[in-house]
C-alpha positions, 0 to 999 in steps of 0.5 A, spaced: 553 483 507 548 486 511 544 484 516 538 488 520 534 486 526 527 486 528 526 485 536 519 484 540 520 482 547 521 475 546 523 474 539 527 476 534 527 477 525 532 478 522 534 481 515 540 478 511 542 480 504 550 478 501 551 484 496 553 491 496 550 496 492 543 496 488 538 492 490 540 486 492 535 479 495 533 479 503 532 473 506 527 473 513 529 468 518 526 468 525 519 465 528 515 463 523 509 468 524 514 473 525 518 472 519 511 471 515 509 478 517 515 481 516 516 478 509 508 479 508 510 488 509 516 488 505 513 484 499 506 490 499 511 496 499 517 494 495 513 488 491 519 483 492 524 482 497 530 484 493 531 491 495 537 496 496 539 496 504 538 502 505 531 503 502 529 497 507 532 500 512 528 507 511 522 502 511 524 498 517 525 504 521 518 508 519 513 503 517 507 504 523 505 496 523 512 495 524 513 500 530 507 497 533 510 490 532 518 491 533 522 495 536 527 501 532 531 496 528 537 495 529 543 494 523 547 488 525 553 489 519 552 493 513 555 499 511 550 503 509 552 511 508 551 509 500 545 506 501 541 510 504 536 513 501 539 520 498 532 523 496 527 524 504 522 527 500 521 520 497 518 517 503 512 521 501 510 519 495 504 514 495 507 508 491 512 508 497 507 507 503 505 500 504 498 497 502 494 499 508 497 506 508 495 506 501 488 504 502 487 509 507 489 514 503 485 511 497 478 514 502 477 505 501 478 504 509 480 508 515 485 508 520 481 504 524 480 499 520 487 498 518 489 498 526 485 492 527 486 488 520 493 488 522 492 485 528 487 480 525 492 478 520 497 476 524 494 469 526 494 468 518 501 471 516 504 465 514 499 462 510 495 468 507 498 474 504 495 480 506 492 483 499 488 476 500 485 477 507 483 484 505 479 482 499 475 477 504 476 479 509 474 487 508 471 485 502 476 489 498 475 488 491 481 485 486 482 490 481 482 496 487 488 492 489 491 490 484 491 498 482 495 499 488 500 494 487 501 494 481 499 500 478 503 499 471 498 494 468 493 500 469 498 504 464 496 501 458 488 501 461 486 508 459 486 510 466 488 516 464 483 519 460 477 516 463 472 519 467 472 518 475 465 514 475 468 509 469 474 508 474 470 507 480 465 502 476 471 498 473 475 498 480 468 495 483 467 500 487 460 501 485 456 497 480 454 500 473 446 501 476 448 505 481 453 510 477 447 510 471 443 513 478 448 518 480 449 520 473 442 522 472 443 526 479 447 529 477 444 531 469 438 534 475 442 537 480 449 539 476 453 537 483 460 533 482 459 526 481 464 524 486 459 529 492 452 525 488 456 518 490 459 521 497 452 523 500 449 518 498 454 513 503 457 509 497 463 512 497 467 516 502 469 523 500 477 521 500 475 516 495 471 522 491 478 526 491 482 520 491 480 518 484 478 525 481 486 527 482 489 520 481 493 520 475 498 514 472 506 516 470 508 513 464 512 509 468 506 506 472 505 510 479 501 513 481 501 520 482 496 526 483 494 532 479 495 538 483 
């Protein structure tokens, strides 16, 4: 059994599992907020609540909204030398991080922004998940999205093999007319269409860079072109 604890000066979240090993089901149990927005985290960065403890763990303890909202986690019962994560260099990897951190890396919002969204979802945790608060809240678009939480249904897409002005269009992240504009730019001037659209304010320079190296593994992650 494993049991990890999450406190704030007033309450307490705890995480339960039963089971050794592999990845095994969490349950959250404390305040209805809280448990919410704990469950809400785990659920972006791992894409379910079964998950190996000692990833969790890793996650709890290095999570940013997390140490904003809780103090240093605490392993209750569990033994956890074989279960914690073997490869440190994995807390690098972008599909580790969680959606908001995703976003900020994609050039999509800012630090910032990410600061005071979380603070704004807080109140609506136990209702709404978080992918669905960005869309309407930051008018996040619904494919951009689902890229960043499943990637793998991009695998079979040709995101591969397209252009970066196609992948910005098909992620509603500028609309066909605008890209047609930026081409033409671009046939006159001979910049980078990632430099024509970033100048002109409709994407960030990070976006530009994002998707001109964004690249999908054969099992469905993103990864990036060195």
């Amino acid at each position: 059994m494993f049991r990890f604890q999450l406190s704030t000066e007033r309450n307490q979240v705890e995480l339960i599992a039963n089971g050794q090993g592999q990845s095994i089901p969490f349950q959250v149990i404390g305040p209805a907020t809280e448990m919410a927005f704990v469950e809400e985290l785990v659920e972006q960065h791992f894409g379910s609540l079964c998950v190996k403890p000692g990833d969790l763990l890793s996650f709890l303890q290095n999570d940013p909204w997390i140490q904003e909202s809780f103090q240093s986690p605490t392993v209750i019962e569990g033994e956890l030398e074989e279960a914690l994560l073997d490869d440190e260099a994995a807390k690098d990897l972008f599909q580790t991080k969680p959606l908001g951190q995703k976003l900020v890396g994609a050039g999509v919002i800012d630090l910032d922004e990410l600061e005071q969204v979380l603070l704004d979802y807080q109140p609506f945790a136990a209702n709404q998940r978080l992918g669905e608060f960005l869309r309407l809240n930051l008018k996040v678009s619904g494919p951009m999205l689902e890229l960043l939480i499943n990637p793998s249904l991009y695998a079979d897409r040709g995101f591969n093999d397209q252009r970066l002005g196609e992948r910005l269009k098909d992620l509603e992240l500028i609309s066909e007319t605008t890209l047609n504009q930026a081409l033409a730019d671009q046939r006159m001037n001979g910049k980078r269409l990632g430099e024509i659209l970033a100048s002109q304010g409709v994407i960030s320079e990070q976006t530009a860079k994002f998707f001109s190296e964004a690249q999908l593994t054969p099992a469905g992650e993103i990864e990036f072109a060195s």
